[in-house]
C-alpha positions in Angstrom: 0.9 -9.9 2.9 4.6 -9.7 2.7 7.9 -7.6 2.0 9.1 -7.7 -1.0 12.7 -8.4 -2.4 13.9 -5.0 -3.1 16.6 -6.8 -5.7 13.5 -7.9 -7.9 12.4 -3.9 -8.0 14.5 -2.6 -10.6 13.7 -5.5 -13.0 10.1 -5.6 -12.3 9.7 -1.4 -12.5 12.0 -1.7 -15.8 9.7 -4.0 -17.3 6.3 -2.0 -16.6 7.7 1.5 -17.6 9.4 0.0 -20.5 12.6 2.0 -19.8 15.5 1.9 -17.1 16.0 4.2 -14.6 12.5 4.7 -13.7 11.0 8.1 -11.7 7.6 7.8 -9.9 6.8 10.7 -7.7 6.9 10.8 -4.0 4.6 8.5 -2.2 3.2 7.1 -5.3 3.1 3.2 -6.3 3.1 0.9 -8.8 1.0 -2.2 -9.0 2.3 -5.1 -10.9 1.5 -9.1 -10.8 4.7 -11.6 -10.3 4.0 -15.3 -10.9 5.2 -17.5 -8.0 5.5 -21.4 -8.2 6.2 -23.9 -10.7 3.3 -26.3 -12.5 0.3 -27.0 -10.8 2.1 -25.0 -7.8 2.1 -21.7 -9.9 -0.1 -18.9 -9.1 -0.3 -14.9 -9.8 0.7 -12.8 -7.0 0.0 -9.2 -6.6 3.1 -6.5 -5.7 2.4 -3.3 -4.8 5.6 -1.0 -5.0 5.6 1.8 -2.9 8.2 4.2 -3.3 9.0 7.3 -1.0 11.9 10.3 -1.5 13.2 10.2 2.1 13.8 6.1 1.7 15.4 6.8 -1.1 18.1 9.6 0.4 18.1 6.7 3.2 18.7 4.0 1.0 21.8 5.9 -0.7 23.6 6.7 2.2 23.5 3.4 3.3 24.7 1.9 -0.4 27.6 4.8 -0.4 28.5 2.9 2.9 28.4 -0.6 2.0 30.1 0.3 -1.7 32.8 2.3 0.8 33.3 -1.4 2.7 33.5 -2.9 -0.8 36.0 -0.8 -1.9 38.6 -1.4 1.0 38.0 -5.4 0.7 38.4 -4.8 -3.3 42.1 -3.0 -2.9 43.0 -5.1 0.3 42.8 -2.8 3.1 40.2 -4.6 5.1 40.3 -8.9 5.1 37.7 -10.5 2.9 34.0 -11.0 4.9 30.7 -11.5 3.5 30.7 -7.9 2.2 27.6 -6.8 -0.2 28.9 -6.1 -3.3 32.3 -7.8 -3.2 32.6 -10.5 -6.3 35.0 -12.9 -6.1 36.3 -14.7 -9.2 39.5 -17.3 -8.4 41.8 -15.4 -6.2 40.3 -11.6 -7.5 38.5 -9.6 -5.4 36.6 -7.0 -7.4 33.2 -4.7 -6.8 30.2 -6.7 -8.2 29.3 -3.7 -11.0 26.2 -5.2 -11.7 24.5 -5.5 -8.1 25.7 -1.6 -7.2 23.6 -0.4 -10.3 20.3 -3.0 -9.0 20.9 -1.4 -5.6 21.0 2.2 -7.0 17.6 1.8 -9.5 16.1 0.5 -6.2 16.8 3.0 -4.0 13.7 4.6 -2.3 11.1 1.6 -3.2 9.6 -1.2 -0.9 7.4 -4.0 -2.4 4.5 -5.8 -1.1 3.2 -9.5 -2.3 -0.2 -10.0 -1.4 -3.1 -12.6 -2.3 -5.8 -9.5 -1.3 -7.4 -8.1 -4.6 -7.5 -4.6 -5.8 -11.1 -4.4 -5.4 -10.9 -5.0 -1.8 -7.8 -2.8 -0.7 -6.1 -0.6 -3.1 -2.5 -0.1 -3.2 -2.0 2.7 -0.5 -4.6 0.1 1.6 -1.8 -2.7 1.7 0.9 -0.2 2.6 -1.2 1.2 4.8 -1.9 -2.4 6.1 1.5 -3.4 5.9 2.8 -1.0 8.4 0.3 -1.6 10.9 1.6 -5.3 11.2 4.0 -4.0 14.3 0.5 -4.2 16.0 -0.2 -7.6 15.7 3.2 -8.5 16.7 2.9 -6.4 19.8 -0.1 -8.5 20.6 2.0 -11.5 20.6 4.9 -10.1 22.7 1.5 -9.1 25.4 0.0 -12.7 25.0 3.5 -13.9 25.9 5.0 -11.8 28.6 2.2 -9.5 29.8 -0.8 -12.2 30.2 1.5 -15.2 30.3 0.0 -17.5 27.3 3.0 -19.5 27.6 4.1 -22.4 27.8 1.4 -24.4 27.7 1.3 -27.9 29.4 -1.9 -29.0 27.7 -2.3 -32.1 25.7 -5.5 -32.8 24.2 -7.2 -30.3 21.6 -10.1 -29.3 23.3 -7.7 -28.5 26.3 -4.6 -27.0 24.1 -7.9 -24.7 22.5 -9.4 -24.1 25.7 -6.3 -22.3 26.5 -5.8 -20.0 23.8 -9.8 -18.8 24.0 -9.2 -17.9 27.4 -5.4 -16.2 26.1 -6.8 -14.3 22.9 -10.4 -13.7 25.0 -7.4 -11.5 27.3 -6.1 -10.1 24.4 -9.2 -8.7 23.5 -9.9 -7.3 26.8 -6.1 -5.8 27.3 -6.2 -3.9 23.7 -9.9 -2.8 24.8 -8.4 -1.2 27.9 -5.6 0.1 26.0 -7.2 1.8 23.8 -9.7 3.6 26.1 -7.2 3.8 29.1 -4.1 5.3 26.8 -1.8 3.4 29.7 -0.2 0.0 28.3 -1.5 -3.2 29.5 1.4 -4.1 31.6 1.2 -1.0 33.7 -2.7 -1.4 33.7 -2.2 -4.7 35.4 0.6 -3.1 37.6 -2.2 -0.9 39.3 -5.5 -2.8 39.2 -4.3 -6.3 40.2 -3.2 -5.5 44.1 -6.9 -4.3 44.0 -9.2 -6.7 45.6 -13.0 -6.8 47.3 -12.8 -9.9 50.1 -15.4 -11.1 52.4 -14.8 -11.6 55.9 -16.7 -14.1 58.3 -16.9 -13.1 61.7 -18.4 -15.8 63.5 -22.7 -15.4 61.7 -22.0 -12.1 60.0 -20.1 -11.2 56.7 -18.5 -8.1 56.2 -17.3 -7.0 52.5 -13.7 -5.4 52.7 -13.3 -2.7 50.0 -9.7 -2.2 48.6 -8.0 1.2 49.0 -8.0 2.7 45.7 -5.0 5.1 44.9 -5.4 8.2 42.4 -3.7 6.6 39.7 -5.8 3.1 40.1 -9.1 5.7 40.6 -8.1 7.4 37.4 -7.7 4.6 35.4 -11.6 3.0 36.6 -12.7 6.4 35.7 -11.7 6.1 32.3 -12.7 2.5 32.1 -16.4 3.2 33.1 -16.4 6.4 30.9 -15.5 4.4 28.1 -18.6 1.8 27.9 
């Protein structure tokens, strides 16, 4: 599941409506098939086009903007960049018309290519899904930073898998306690870690040494054991 090219929208949505400048109402989409590849590489691709009114106000300010930039490179008042919308042909500097007008038809719609079928997850599902991917990138950044999963000075597969068992195993565990805690991982670890049971040997005897437990470590076990 990924974003789609908003430049291929107003082609694509022209095509299935069968006229330009297509409407669609707020928070509705369009489902269409795009085929990707060449030859034996070719295959059908699903795109979902979601489109929404408030990305669509957003999307216009920031095209006013960029056409505004456009505009000064065009008569000379700000030196040529890499400006959207700027066409240069020999030593003219002009808007590019055609790209403006793209930009405008596509204002206020997001694709998404995905291999799922519609029987499994409609077309609200992949937005849906889509949006939630900041998750799993989290999860990373917390494998990385927060439980340490790199670098990892392993060789062999069997030690190199090892490792990540143990790293995702964490994961697991971390999101668990997030999610039953409501405190993030890295201030979870903050305030049970320092916590620790020893065993002291005093000559024949043992004696177990219990850790002091503040209010904000005790709240936190209290919500752990209330959550199994």
């Amino acid at each position: 599941m990924v974003g789609s090219r908003t430049s291929k929208a107003p082609k694509e949505l022209e095509e299935h409506f069968g006229r330009p400048g297509n409407a669609i109402d707020d928070g509705e989409i369009v489902e269409l098939t795009r085929p990707m590849g060449q030859g034996r590489d070719r295959r059908d691709r699903r795109v979902v086009w979601h489109y929404k009114w408030e990305r669509a106000q957003r999307d216009r300010r920031t095209l006013s903007a960029q056409i505004d930039r456009a505009q000064r490179v065009a008569h000379r008042a700000e030196p040529l960049k890499k400006q959207r919308f700027v066409k240069l042909i020999g030593q003219n500097v002009t808007l590019d018309e055609a790209s403006i007008e793209r930009a405008r038809q596509a204002a206020g719609y997001k694709g998404y290519v995905t291999n799922i079928d519609s029987t499994i997850m409609d077309g609200h599902a992949v937005v849906a899904s889509y949006h939630d991917l900041w998750k799993v990138e989290q999860s990373f950044r917390m494998a990385k930073s927060d439980l340490k999963a790199r670098p990892v000075f392993h060789r062999t597969r069997d030690s190199i898998e090892a490792h990540l068992t143990v790293v995702f195993a964490a994961l697991a565990v971390a999101r668990y306690l997030q999610n039953i805690t409501g405190v993030s991982i890295k201030k979870l670890v903050g305030a049970l870690e320092p916590l620790r049971t020893i065993v002291v040997a005093i000559g024949d005897h043992e004696m177990i040494v219990e850790p002091s437990i503040n209010d904000d470590a005790r709240k936190l076990i209290d919500a752990i054991n209330a959550g199994h």
